[in-house]
N, C-alpha and C positions, 0 to 999 in steps of 0.2 A: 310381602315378606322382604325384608331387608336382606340386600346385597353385597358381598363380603366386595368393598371398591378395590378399584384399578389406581388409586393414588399411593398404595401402599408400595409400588413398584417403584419405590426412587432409588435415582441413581447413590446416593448420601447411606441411604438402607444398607444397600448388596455391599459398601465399602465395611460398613460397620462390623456386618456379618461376615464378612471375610478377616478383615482384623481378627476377628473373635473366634473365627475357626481356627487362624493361623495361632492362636494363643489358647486353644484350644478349653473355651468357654462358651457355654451354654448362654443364648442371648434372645430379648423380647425386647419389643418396643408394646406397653403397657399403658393404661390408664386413658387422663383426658385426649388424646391425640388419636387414639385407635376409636373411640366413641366420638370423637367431633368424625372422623371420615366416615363411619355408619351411616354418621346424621346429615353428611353435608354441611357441615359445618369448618369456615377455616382456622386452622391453628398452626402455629409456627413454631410451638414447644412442643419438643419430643422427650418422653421419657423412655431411660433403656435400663432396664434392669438387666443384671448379669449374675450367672450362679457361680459365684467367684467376687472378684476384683474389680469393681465398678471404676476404680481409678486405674489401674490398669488397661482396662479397655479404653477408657479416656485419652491418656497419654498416647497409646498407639493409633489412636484414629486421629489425635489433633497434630502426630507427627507423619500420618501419609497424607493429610490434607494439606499441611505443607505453609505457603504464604499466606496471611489473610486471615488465618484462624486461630480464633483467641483460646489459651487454654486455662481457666480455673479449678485448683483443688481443694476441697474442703477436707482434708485426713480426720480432723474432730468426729466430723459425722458421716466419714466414710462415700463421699459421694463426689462429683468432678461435672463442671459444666464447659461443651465446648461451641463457639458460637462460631459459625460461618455462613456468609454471608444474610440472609435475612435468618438461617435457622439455628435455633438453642436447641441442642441435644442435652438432656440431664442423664449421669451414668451413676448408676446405685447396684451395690450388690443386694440380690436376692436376701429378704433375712425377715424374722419374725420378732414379734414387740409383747414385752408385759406392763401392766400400768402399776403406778402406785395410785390409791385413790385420792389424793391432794394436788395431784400434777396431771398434766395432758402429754408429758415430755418422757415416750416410752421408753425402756431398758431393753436396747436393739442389741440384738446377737444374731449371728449367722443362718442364713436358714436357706429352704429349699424355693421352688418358685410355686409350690401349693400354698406352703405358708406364706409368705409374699403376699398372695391373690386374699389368702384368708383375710390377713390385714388391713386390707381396700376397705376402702369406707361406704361406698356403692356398689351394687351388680354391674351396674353400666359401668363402671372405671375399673372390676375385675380384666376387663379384658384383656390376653396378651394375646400377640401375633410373633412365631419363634421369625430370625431373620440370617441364622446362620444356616450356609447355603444347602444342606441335604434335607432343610423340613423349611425352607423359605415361605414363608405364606400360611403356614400353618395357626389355624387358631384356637384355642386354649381360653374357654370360656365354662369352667365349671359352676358359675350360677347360673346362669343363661339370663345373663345379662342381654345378648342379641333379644329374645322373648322379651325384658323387662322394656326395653327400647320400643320393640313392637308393639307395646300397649302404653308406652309413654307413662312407666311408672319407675318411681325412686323405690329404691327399697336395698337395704342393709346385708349384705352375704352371708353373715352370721348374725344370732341372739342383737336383736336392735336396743336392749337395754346396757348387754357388756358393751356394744359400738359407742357407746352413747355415754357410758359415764366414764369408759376410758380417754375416749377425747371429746369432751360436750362441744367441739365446735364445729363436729361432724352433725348437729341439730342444725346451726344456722346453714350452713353447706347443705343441707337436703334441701333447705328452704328457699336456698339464693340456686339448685338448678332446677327445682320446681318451674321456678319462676323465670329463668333464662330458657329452658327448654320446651315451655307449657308441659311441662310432665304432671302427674298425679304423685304425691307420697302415698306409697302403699299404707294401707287402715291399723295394721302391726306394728310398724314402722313409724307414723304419726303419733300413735299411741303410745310410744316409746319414748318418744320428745317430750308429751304430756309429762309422763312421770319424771324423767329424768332435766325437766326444767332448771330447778334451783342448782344445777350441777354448770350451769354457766357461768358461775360467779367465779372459779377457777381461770376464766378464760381471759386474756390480757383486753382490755380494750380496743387497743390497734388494729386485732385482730377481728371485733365484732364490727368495728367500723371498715376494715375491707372488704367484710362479707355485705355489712350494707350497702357499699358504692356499688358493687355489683351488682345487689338488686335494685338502686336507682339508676344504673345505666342499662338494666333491659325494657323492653320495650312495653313492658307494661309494669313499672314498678308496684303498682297497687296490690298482682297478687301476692308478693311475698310478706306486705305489710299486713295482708288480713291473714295472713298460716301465723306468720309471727304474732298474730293477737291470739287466735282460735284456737293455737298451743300453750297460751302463756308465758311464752317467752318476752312480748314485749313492755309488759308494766318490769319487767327485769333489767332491758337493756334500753328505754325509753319512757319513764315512768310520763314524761310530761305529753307526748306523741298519746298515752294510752289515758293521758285526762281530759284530753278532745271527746270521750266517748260517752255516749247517753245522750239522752233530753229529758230533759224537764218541763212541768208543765205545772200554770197556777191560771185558775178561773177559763181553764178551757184552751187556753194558747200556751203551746208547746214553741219551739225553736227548733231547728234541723239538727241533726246529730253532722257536729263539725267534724268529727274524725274521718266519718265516710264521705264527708261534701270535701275534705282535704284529701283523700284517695284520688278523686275525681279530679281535682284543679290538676294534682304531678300527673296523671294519667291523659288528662287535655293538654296539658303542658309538651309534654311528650312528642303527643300525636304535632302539634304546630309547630315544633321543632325540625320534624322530620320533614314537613308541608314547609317549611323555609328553608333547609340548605339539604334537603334530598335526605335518603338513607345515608344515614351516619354507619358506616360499618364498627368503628371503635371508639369512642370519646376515652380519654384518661381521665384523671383525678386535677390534672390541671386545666383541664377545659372549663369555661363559664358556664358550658350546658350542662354539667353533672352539678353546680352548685346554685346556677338555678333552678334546678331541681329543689335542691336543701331548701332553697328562699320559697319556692311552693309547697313544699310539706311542712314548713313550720310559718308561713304567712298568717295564720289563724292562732297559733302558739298561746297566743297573751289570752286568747276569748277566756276561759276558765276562769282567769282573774280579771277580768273587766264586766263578767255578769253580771246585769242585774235589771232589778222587775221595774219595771216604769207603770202604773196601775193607767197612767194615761194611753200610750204607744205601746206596752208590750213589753218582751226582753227586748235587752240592749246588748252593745258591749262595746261602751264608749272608750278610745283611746287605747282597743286593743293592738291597733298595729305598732303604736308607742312603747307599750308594755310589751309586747312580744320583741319587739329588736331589743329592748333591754335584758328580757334574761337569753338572748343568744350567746351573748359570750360564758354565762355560766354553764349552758348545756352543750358549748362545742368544747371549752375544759374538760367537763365531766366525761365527757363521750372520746374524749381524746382527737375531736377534729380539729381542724390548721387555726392558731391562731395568727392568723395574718393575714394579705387581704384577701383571700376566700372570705374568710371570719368577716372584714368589714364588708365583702359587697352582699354577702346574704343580708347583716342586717340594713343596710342600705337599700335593699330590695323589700325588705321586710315592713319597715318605718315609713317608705312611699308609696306600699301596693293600694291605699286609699285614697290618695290624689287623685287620678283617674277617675273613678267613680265620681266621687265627689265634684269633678266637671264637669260628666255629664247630665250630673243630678240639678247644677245651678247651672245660668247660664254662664256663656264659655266664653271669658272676658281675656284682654290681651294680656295684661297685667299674671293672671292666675297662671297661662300658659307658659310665659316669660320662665316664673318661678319655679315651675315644675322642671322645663328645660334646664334652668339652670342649676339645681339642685341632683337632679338625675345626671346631669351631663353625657359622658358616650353610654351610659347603661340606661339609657330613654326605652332604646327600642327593646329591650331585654324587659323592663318594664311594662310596658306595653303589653309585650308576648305574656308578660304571668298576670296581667288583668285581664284581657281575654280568655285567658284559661280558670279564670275564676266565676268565670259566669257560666253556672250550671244548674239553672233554673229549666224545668222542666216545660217552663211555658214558652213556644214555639214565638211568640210574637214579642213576648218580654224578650230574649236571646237576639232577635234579630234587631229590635229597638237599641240595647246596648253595642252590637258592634255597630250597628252604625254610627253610633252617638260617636265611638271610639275613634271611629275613621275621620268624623269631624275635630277630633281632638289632634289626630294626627296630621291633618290638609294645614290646622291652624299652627300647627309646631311646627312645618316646614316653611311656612309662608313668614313665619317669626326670624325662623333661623336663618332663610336668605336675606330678611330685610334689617335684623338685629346682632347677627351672630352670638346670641345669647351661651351658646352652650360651652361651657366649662369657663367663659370669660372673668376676666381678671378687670378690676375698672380701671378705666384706663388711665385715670392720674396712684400716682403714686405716693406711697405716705412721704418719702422723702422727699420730694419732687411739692408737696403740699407744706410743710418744712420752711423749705427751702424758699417759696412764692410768699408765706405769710410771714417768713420771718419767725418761726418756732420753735421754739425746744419739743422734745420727746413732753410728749405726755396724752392724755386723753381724747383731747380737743381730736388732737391728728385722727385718730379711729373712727369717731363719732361724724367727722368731715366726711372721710374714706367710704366708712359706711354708707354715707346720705346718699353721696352720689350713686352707690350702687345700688340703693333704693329707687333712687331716682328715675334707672337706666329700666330694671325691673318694671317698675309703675307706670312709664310710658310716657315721663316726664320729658325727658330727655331722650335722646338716641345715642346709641353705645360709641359714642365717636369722644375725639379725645378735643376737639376745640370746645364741643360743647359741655363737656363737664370741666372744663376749666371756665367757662364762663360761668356755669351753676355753682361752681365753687367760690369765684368772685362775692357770687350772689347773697349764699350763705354767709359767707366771711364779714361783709358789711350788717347782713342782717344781726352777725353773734356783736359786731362792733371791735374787730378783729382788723377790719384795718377803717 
């Protein structure tokens, strides 16, 4: 049975509830922060609901807190945020909401702290705890959301169809704590999502992409992307993610269904994240491990459009990792993710996750490694990490064949890069500087020079030094009849 914690006891609390006696306001600390200390989970956003004046109470705690404490008020939406040192208090007055069916953006009026709790989107996030000092510690749990926690299920305080089509973004949020909390959605509850699916096209995009990052930074992204197919929600908000799905089969040979073997790579992907820089407690949205992420659930993307039946070999899907970095920038538009360089390094991870493989499948010549180096640049090892999460082949000797092949990839990429410096290199003569030795105007010639040599350096013609591509350059020059 779950234990009402001893962390509710802060010193930051008994100030608030004193304010709030002394201004003589009924006062709750509510929602995710009362359910993250149930669970053991830490969180450093506090919400305070008050039956009253939520900016009121604001202003007078952010002026006995004194130096150091930032105070914002929103008057629009009745609500005031005050930061001190690592903690965000959010201050709202108690109040109740009706929807119009077009909009998710309720018509708030003043209300009690029942209706308040009605309002919650979850059992688990009904919770309040009173903090004004004669019911201090008091808890105020009318669905028994503590029970719904004890069984590790999501589920709606009220009617899960009115929760549902008044703000449909309360479907993807059961989905995305599902899958942060390993909770169950209750069967009423799910079932509710079912029908009230098409009611997420009201919902802004930004908003269904924050709920996705969430669910790609828990620790097992996969489950939410299977509730999000099993409810229908995602041929909605992913139609290309949900044409990964099936097999097909002609004269007896089928292919793997790509969408679950794409579950698998972000879900491996993950776990070897974790197995290289330790428990990650938070990643953000500008971390490279939340959009490598992105580049392992859309790695496969293009397969749909590069099928096809080879009566010799089998299905194919030639030049899908070509055709899938190509339609990334219309699916990060459409989806409303960064066009910028998140946008370029997923498809830059997208367009090389077949290099790899393709080494270890031929032999593994200096030349191939050079180019790979040089083309991946500092996102090698990142690379790297999403091709061994790509191998999820159930046969125990095939998997251990591949990473070793891998590790010989990599012995050869270091052995390069001390003896080459190949990675991110610039060649080392210069177009003007090439110009300038042959006597040249701008034009062609210069490029197609520039280029060779850094063919040259790549091929293993030459060594990345700068005497000897000006000799190779010499060489060229006499050979074009250039000098």
């Amino acid at each position: 049975m779950l234990q009402q914690p001893s962390h509710i006891d802060l010193p930051i609390l008994h100030l608030v509830g004193e304010e709030a006696d002394h201004l003589g306001l009924e006062c709750y600390v509510i929602g995710g922060w009362v359910r993250d200390q149930f669970l053991g989970r830490h969180s450093k956003d506090i919400d305070i609901v008050v039956v009253g004046s939520g900016i009121d109470l604001a202003e007078s705690v952010a002026h006995r807190l004194g130096k150091g404490t930032h105070l914002s008020v929103f008057k629009t939406y009745g609500t005031a945020q005050v930061k001190h040192r690592d903690l965000e208090l959010e201050f709202v007055g108690a109040r109740r909401e009706s929807y119009q069916h077009d909009s998710r953006n309720p018509i708030v009026e003043n209300g009690t702290l029942e209706e308040d709790q009605n309002r919650r989107d979850f059992t688990i996030n009904a919770l309040a705890i009173c903090i004004n000092k004669n019911r201090y510690g008091e808890l105020l749990d009318p669905f028994d959301g503590i029970g719904d926690m004890e069984q590790r299920i999501i589920r709606t305080p009220l009617d899960p169809d009115i929760t549902f089509s008044d703000d449909p973004l309360r479907m993807m949020r059961a989905i995305r704590f599902a899958t942060q909390l390993h909770f169950q959605i209750h069967p009423d509850t799910f079932a509710a999502i079912e029908r009230n699916r098409e009611r997420i096209a009201i919902i802004t995009k930004e908003r269904i992409v924050d709920e996705l990052n969430k669910i790609m930074l828990s620790d097992r992204p996969s489950t939410g992307w299977l509730l999000l197919d099993e409810c229908g929600l995602l041929p909605l908000i992913f139609p290309e993610l949900a044409a990964l799905k099936g097999v097909e089969t002609i004269e007896g040979r089928g292919h793997k269904d790509v969408f679950y073997h794409t579950l698998q790579v972000v879900d491996n992907l993950v776990t070897l994240q974790k197995e290289k820089s330790g428990e990650i407690e938070e990643i953000s949205t500008n971390d490279k491990a939340l959009w490598l992420r992105w580049a392992a659930l859309l790695h496969d993307i293009g397969k749909p459009r590069s099928k096809a039946w080879d009566p010799k070999v089998g299905w194919t899907f030639r030049n899908h990792n070509y055709i899938g970095a190509k339609m990334i920038p219309r699916i990060f538009k459409n989806m409303k993710l960064p066009q910028n360089e998140k946008m370029d390094y997923v498809i830059k991870m997208v367009d090389l996750h077949m290099r790899p493989i393709n080494l270890i499948e031929d032999i593994v010549t200096d030349s191939a490694v050079r180019r790979l180096l040089f083309e991946a640049g500092d996102d090698i090892d990142d690379l790297m990490l999403l091709c061994d999460a790509d191998i999820t082949s159930r046969n125990a000797q095939k998997v251990a064949r591949f990473h070793a092949n891998y590790e010989l990839v990599r012995q050869k990429m270091v052995e390069l890069e001390e003896r080459d410096r190949i990675r991110n290199f610039q060649p080392p003569v210069r177009g003007e500087e090439i110009m300038q030795l042959l006597h040249l105007e701008p034009c062609s010639t210069v490029g197609e020079l520039k280029n060779a040599i850094k063919e040259a350096i790549l091929d293993g013609v030459i060594k990345n030094d700068y005497n000897e591509a000006i000799a190779y350059l010499y060489k060229l020059a006499k050979e074009k009849s250039l000098i």
